[in-house]
PDBQT receptor file of N, H, CA, C and O in Angstrom, charges set to zero:
ATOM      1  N   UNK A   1     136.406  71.878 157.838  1.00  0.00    +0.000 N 
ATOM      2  CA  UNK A   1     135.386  72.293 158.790  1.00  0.00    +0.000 C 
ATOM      3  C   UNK A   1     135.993  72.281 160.191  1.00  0.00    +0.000 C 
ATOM      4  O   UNK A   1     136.826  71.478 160.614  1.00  0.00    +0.000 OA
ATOM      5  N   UNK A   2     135.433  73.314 160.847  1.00  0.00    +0.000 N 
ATOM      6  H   UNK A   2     134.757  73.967 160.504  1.00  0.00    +0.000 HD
ATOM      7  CA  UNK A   2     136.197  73.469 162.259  1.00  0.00    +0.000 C 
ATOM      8  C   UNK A   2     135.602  72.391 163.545  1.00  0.00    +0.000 C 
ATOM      9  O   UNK A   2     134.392  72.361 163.770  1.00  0.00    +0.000 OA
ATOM     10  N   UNK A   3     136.189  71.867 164.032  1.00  0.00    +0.000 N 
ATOM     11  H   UNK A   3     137.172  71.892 163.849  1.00  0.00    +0.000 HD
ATOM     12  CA  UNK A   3     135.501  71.069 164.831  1.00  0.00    +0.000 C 
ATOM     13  C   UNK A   3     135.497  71.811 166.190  1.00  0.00    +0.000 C 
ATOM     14  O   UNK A   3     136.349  72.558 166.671  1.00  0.00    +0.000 OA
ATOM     15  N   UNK A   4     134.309  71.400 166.674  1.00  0.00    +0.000 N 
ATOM     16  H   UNK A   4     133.617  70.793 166.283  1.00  0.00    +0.000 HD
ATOM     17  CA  UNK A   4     133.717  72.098 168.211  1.00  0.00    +0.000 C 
ATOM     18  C   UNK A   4     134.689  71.709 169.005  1.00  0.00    +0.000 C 
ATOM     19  O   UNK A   4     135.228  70.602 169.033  1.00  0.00    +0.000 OA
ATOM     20  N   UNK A   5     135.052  73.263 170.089  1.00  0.00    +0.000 N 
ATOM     21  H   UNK A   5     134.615  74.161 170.066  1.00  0.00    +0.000 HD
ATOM     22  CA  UNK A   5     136.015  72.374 171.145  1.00  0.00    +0.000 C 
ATOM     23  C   UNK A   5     135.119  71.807 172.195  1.00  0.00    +0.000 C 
ATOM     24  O   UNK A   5     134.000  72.171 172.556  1.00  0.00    +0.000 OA
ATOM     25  N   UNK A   6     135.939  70.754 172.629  1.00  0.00    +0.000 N 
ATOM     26  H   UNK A   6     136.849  70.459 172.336  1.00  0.00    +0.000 HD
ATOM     27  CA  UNK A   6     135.436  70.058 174.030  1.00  0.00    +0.000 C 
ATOM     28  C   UNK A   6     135.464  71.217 175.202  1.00  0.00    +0.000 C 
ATOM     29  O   UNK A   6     136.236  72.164 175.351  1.00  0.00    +0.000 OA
ATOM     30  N   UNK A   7     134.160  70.716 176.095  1.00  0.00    +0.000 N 
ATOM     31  H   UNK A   7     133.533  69.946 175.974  1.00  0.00    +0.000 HD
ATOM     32  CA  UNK A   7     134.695  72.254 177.231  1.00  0.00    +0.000 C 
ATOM     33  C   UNK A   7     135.838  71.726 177.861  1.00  0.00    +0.000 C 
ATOM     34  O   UNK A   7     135.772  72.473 178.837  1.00  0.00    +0.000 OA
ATOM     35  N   UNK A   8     136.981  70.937 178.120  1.00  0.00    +0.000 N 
ATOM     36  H   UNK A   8     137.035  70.330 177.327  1.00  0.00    +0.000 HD
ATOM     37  CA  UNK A   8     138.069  71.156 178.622  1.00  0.00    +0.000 C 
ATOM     38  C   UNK A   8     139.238  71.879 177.533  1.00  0.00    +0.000 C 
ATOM     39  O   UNK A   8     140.406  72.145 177.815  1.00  0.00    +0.000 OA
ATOM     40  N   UNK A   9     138.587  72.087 176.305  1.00  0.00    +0.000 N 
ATOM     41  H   UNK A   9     137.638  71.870 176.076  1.00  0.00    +0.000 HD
ATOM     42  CA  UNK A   9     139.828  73.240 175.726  1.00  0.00    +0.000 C 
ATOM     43  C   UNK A   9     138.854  74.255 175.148  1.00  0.00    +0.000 C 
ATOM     44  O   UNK A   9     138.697  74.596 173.976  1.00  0.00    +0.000 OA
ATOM     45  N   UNK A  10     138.093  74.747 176.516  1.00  0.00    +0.000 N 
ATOM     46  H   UNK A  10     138.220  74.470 177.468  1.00  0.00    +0.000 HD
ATOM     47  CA  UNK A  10     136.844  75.613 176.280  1.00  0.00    +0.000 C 
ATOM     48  C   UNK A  10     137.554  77.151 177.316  1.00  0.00    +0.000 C 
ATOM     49  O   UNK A  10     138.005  76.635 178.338  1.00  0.00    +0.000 OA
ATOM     50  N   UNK A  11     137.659  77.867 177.349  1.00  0.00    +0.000 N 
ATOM     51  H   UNK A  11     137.292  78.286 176.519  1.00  0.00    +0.000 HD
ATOM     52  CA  UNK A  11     138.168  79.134 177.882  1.00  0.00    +0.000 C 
ATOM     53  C   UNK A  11     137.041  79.547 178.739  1.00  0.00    +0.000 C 
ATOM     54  O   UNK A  11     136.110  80.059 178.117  1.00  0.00    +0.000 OA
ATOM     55  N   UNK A  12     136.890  79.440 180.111  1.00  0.00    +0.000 N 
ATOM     56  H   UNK A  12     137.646  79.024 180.616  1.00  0.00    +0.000 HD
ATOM     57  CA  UNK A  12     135.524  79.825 180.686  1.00  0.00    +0.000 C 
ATOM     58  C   UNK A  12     135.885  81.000 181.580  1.00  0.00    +0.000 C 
ATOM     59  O   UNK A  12     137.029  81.130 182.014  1.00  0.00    +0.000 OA
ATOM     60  N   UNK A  13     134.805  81.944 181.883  1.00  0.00    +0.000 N 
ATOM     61  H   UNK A  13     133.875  81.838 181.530  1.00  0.00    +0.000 HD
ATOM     62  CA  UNK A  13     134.407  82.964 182.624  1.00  0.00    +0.000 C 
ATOM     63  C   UNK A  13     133.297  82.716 183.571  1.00  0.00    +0.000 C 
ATOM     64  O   UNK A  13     132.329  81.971 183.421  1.00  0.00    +0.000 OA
ATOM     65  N   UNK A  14     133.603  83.457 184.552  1.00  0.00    +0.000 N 
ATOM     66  H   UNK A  14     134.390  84.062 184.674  1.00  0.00    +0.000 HD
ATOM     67  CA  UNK A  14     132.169  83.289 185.984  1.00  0.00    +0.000 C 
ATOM     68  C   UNK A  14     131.199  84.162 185.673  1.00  0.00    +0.000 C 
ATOM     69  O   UNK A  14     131.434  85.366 185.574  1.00  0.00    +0.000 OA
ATOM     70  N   UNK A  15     129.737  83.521 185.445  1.00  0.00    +0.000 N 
ATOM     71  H   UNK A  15     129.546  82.543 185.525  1.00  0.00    +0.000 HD
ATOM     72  CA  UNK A  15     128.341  84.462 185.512  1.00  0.00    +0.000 C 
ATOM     73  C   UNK A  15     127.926  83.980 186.569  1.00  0.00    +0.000 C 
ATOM     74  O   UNK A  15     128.045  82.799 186.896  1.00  0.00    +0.000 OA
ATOM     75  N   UNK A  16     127.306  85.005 187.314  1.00  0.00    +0.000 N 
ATOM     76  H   UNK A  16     127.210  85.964 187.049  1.00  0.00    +0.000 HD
ATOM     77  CA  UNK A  16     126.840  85.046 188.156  1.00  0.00    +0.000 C 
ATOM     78  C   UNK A  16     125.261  86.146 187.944  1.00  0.00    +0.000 C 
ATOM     79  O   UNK A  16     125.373  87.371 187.885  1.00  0.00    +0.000 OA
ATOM     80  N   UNK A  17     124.184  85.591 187.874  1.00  0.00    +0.000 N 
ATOM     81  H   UNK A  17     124.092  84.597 187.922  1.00  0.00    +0.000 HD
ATOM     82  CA  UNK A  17     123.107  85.164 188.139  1.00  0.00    +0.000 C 
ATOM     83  C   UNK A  17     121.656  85.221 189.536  1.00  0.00    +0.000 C 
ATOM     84  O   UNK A  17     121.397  84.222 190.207  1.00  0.00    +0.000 OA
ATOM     85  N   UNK A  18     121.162  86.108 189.651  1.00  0.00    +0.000 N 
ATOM     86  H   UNK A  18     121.373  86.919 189.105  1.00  0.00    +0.000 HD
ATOM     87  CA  UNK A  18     120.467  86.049 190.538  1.00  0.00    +0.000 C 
ATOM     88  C   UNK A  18     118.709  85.400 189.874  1.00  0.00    +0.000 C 
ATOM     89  O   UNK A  18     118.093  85.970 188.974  1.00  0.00    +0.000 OA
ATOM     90  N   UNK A  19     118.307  84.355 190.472  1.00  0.00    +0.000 N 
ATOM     91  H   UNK A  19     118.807  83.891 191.204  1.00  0.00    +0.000 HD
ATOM     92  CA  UNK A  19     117.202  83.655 190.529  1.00  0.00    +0.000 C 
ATOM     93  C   UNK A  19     116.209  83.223 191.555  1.00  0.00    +0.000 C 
ATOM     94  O   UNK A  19     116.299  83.137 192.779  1.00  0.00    +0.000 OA
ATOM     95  N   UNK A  20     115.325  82.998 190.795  1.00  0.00    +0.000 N 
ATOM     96  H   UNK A  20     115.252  83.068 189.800  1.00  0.00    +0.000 HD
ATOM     97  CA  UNK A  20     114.464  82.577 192.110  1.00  0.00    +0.000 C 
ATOM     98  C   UNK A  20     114.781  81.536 193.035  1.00  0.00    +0.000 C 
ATOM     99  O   UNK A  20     115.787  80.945 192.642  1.00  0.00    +0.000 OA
ATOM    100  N   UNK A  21     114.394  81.134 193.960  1.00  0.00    +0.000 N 
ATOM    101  H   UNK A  21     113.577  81.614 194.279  1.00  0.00    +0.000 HD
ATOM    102  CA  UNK A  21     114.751  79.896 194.750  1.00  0.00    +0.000 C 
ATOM    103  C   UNK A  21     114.181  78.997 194.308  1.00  0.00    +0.000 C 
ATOM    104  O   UNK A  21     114.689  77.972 193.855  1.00  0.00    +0.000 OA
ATOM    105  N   UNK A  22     112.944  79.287 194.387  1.00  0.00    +0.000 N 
ATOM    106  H   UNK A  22     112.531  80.121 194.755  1.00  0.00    +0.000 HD
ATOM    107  CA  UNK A  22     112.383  77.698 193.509  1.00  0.00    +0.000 C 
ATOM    108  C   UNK A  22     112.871  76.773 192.146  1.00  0.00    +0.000 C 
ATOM    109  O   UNK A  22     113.122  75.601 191.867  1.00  0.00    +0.000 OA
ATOM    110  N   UNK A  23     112.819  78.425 191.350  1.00  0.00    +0.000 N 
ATOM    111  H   UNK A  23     112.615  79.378 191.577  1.00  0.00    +0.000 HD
ATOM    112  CA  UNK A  23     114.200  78.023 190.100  1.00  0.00    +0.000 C 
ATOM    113  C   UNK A  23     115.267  76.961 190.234  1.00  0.00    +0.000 C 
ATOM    114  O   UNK A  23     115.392  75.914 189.599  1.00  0.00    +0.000 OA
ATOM    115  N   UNK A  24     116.152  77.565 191.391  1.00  0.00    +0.000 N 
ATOM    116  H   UNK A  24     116.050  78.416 191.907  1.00  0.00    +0.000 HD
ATOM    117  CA  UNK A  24     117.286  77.046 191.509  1.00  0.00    +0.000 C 
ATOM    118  C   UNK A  24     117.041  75.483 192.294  1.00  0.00    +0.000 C 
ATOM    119  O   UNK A  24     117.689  74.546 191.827  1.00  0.00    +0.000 OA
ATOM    120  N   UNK A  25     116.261  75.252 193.290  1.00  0.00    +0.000 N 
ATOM    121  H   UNK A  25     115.735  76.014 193.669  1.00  0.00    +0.000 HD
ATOM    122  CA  UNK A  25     115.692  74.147 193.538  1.00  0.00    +0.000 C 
ATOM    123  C   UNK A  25     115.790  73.033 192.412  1.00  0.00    +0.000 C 
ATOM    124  O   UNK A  25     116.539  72.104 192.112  1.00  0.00    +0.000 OA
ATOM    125  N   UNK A  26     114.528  73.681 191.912  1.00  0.00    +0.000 N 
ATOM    126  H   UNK A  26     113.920  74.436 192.155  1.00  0.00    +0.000 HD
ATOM    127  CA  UNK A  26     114.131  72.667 190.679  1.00  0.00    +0.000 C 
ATOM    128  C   UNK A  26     115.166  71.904 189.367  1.00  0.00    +0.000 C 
ATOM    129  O   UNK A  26     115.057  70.826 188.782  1.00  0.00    +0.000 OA
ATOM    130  N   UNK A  27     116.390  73.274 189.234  1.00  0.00    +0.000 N 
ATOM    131  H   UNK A  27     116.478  74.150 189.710  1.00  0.00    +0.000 HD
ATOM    132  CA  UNK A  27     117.640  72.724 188.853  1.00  0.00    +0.000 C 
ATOM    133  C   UNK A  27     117.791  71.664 189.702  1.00  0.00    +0.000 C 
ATOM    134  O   UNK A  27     117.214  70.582 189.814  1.00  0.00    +0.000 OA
ATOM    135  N   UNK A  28     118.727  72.228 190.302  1.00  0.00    +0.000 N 
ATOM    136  H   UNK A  28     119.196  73.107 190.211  1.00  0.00    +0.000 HD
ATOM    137  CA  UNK A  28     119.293  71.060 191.587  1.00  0.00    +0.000 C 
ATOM    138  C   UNK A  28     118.763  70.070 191.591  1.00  0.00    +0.000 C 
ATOM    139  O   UNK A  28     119.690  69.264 191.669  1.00  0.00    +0.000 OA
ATOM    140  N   UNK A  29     117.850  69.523 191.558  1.00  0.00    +0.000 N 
ATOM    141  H   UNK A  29     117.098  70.178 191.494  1.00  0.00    +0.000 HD
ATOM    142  CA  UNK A  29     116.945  68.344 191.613  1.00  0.00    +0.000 C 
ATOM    143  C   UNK A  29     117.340  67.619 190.424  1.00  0.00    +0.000 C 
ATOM    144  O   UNK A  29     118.078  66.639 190.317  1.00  0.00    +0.000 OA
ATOM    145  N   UNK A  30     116.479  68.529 189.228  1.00  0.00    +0.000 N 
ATOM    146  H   UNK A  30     115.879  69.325 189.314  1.00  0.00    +0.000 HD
ATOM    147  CA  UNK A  30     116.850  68.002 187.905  1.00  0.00    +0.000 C 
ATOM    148  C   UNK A  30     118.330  67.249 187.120  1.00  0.00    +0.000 C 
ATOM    149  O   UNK A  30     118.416  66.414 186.220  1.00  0.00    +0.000 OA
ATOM    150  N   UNK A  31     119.531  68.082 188.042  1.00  0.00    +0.000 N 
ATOM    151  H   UNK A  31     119.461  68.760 188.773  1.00  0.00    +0.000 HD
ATOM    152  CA  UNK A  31     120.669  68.126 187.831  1.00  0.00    +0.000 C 
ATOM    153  C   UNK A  31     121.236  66.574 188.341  1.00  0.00    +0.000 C 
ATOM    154  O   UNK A  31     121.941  65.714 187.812  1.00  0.00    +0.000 OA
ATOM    155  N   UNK A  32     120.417  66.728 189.876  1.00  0.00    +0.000 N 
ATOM    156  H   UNK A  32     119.845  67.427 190.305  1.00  0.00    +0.000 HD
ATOM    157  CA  UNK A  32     120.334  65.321 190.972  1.00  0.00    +0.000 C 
ATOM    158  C   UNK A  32     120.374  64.056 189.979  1.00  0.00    +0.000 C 
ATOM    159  O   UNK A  32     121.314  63.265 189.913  1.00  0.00    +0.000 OA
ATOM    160  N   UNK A  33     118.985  63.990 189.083  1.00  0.00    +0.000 N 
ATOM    161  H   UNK A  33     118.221  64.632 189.136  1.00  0.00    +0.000 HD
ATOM    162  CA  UNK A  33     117.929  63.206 188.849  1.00  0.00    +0.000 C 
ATOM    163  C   UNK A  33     119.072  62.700 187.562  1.00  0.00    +0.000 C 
ATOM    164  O   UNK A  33     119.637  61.618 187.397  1.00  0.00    +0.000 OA
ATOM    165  N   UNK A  34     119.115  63.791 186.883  1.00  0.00    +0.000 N 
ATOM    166  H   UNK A  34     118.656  64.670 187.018  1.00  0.00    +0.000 HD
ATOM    167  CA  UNK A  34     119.973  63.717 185.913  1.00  0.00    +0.000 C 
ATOM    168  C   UNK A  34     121.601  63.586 185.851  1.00  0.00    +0.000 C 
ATOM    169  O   UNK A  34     122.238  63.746 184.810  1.00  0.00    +0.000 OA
ATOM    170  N   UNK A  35     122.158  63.285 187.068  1.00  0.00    +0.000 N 
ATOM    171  H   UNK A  35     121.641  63.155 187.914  1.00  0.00    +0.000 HD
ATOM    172  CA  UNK A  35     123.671  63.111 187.240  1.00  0.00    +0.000 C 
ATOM    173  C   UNK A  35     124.832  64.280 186.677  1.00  0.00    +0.000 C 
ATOM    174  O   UNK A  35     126.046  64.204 186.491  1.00  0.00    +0.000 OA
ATOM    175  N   UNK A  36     123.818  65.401 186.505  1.00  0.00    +0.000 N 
ATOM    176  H   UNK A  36     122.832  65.462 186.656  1.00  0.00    +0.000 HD
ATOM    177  CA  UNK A  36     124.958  66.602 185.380  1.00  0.00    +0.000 C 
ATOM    178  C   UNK A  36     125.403  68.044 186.753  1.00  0.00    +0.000 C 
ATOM    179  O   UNK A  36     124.874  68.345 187.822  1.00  0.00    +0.000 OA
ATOM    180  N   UNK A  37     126.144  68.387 186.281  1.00  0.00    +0.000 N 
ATOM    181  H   UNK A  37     126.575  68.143 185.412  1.00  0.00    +0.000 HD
ATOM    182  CA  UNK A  37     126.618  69.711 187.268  1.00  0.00    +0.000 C 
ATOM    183  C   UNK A  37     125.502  70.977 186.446  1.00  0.00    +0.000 C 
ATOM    184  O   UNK A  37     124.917  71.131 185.374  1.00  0.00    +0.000 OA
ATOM    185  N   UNK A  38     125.719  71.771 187.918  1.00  0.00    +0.000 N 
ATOM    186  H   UNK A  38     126.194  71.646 188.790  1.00  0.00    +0.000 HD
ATOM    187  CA  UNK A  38     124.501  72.942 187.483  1.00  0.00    +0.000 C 
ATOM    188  C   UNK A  38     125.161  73.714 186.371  1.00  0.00    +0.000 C 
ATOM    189  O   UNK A  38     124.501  74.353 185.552  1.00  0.00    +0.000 OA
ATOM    190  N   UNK A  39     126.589  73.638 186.356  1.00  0.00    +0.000 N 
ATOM    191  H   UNK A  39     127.125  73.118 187.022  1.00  0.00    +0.000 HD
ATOM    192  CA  UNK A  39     127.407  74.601 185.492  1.00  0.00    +0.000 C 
ATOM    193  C   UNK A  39     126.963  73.762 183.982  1.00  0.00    +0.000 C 
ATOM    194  O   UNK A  39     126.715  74.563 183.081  1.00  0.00    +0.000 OA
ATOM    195  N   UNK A  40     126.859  72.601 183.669  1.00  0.00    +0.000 N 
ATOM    196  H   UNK A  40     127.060  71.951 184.401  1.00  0.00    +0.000 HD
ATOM    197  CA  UNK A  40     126.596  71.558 182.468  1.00  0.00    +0.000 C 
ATOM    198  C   UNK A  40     124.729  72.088 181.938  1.00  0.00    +0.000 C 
ATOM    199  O   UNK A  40     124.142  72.392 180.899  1.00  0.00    +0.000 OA
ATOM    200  N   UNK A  41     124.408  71.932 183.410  1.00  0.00    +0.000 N 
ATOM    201  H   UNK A  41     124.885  71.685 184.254  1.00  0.00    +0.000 HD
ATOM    202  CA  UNK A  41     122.703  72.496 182.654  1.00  0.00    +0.000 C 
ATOM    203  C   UNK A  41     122.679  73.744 182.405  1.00  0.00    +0.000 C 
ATOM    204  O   UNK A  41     121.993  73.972 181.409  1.00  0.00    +0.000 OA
ATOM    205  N   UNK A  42     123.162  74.733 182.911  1.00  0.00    +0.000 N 
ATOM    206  H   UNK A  42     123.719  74.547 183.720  1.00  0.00    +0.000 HD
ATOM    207  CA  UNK A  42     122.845  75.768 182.940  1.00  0.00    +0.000 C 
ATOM    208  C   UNK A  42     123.793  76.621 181.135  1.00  0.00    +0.000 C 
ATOM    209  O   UNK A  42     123.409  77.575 180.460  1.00  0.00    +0.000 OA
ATOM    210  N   UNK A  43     125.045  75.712 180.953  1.00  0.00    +0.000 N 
ATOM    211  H   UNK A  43     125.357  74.936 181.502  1.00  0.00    +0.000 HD
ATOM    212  CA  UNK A  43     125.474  76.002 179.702  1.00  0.00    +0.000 C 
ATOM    213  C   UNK A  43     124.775  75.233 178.601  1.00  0.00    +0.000 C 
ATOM    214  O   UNK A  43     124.688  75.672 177.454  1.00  0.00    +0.000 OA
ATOM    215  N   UNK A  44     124.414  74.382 178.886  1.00  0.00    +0.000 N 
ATOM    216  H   UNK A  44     124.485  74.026 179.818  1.00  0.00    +0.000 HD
ATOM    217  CA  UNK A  44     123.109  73.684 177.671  1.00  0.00    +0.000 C 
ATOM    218  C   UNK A  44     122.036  74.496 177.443  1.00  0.00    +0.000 C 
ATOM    219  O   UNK A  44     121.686  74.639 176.271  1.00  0.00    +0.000 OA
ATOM    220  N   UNK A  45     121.251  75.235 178.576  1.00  0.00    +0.000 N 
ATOM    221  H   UNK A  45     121.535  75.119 179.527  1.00  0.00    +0.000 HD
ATOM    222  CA  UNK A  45     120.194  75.856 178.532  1.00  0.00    +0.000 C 
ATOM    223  C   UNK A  45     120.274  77.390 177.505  1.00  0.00    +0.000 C 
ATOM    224  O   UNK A  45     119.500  78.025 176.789  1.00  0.00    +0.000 OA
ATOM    225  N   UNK A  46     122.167  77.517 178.104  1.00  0.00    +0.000 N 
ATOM    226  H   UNK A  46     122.796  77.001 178.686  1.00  0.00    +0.000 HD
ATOM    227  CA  UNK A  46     122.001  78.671 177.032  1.00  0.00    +0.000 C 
ATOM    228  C   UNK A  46     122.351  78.472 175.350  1.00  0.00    +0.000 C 
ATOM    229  O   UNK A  46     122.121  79.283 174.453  1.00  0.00    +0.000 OA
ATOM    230  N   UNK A  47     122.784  77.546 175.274  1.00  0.00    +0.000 N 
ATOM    231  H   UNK A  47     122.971  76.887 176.003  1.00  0.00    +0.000 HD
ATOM    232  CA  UNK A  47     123.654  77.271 174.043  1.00  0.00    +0.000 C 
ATOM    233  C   UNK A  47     121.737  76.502 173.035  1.00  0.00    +0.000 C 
ATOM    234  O   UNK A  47     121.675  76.514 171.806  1.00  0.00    +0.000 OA
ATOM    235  N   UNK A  48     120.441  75.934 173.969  1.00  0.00    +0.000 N 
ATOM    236  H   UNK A  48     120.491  75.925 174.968  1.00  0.00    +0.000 HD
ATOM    237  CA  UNK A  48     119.257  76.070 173.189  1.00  0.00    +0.000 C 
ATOM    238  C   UNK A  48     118.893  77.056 173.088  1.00  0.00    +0.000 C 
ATOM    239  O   UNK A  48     118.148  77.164 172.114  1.00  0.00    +0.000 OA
ATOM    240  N   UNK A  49     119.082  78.242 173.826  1.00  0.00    +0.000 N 
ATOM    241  H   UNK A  49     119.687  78.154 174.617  1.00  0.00    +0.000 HD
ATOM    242  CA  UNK A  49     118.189  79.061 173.796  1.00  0.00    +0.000 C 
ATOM    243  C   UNK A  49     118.372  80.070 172.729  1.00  0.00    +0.000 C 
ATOM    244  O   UNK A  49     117.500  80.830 172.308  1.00  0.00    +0.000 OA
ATOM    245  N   UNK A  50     119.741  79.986 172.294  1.00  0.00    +0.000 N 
ATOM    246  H   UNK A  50     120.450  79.369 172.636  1.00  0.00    +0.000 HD
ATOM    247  CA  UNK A  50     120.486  80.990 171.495  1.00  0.00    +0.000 C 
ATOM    248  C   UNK A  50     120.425  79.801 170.192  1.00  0.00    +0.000 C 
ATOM    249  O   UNK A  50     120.350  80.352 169.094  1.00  0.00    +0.000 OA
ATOM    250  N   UNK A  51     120.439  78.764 170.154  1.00  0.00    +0.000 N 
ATOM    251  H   UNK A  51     120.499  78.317 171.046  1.00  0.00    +0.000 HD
ATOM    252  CA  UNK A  51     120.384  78.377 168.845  1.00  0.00    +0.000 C 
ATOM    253  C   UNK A  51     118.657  78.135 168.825  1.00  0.00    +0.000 C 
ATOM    254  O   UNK A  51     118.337  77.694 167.721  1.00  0.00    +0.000 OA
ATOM    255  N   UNK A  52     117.986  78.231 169.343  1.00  0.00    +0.000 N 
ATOM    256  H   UNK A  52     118.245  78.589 170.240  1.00  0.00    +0.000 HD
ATOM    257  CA  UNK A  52     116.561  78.257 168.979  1.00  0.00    +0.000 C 
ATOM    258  C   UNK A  52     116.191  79.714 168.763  1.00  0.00    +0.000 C 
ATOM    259  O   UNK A  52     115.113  79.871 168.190  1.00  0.00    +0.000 OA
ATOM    260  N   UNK A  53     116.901  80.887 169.122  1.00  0.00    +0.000 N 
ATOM    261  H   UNK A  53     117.777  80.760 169.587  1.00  0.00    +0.000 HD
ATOM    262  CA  UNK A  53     116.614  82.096 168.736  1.00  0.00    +0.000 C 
ATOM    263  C   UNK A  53     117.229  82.475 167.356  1.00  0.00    +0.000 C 
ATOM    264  O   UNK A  53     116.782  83.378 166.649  1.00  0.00    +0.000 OA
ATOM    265  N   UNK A  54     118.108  81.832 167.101  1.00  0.00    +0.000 N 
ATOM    266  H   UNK A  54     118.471  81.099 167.676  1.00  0.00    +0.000 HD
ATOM    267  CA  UNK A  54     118.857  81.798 165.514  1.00  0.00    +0.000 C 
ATOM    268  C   UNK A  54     117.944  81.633 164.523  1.00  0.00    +0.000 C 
ATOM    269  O   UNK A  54     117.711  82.424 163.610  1.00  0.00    +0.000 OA
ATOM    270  N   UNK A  55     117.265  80.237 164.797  1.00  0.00    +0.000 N 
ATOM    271  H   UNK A  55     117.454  79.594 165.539  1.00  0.00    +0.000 HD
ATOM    272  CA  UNK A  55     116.758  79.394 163.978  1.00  0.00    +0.000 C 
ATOM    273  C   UNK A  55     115.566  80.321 164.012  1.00  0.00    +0.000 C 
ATOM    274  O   UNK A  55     116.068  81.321 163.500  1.00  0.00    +0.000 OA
ATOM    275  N   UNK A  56     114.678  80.547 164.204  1.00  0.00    +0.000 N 
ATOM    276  H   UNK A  56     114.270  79.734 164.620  1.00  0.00    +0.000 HD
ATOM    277  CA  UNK A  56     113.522  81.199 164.679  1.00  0.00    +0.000 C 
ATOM    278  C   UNK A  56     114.051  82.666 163.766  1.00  0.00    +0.000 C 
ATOM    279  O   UNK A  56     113.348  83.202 162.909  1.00  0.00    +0.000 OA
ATOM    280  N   UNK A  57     115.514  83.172 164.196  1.00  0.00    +0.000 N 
ATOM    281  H   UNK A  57     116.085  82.737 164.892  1.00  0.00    +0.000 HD
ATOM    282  CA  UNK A  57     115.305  84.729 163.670  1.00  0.00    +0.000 C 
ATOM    283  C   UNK A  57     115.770  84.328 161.627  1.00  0.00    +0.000 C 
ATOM    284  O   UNK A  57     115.689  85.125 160.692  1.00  0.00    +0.000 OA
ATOM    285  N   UNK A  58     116.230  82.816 161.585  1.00  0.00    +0.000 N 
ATOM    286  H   UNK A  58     116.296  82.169 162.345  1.00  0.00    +0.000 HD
ATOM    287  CA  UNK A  58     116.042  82.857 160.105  1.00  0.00    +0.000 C 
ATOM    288  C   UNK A  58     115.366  82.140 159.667  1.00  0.00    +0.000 C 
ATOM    289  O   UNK A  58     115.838  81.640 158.646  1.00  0.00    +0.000 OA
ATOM    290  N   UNK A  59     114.159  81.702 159.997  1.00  0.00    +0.000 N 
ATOM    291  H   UNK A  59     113.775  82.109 160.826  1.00  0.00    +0.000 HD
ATOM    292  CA  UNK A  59     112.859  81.590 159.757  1.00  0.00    +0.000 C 
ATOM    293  C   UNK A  59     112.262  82.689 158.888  1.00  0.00    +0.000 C 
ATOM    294  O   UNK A  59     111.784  82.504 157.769  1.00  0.00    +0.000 OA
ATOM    295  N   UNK A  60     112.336  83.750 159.469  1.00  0.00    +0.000 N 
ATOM    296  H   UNK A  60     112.724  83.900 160.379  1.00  0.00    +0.000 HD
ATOM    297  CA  UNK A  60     111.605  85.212 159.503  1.00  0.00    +0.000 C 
ATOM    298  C   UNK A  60     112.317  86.000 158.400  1.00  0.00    +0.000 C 
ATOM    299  O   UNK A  60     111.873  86.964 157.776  1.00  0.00    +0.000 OA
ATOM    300  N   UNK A  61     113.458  85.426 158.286  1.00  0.00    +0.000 N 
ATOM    301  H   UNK A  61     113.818  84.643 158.793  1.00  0.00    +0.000 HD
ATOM    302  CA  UNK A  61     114.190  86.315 156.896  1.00  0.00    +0.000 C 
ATOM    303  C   UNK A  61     113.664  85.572 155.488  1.00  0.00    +0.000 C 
ATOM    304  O   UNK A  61     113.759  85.936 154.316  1.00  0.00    +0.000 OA
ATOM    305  N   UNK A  62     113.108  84.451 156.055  1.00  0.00    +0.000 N 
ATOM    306  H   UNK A  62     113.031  84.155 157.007  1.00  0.00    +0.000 HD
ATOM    307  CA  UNK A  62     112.989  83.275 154.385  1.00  0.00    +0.000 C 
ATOM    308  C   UNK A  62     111.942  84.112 154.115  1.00  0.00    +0.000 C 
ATOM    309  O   UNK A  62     112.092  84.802 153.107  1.00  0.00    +0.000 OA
ATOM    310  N   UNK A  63     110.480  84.308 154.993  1.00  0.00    +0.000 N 
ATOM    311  H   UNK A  63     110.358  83.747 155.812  1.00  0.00    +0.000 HD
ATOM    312  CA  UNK A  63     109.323  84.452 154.594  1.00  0.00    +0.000 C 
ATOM    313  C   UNK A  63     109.404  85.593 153.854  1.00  0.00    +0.000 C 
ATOM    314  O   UNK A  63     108.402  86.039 153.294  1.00  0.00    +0.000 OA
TER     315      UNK A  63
């Protein structure tokens, strides 16, 4: 079984992103509150969102 790389032997690219301000606020804060970099939340946020869209799209193949 392949084991996950760590993001320091992770190959990264720049997204760049336009958001609301309040959005980005409310990160920042959260990020604050929570001791993590915006780059750490903002790659968590996508890595649920895409495995909750997985899960969800094979849900829909069982039924």
């Amino acid at each position: 079984m392949k084991k996950k790389p760590t993001p320091e032997e992770t190959e990264t690219e720049m997204l760049n992103a336009r958001l609301p301000k309040g959005l980005i606020k409310r990160a920042k804060i959260f990020c604050d509150e929570n001791e993590m970099t915006i780059q750490d939340f903002v790659t968590d946020a996508i890595i649920e969102k895409l495995e909750l869209a997985h899960k969800e799209r094979r849900k829909r193949l069982r039924l």
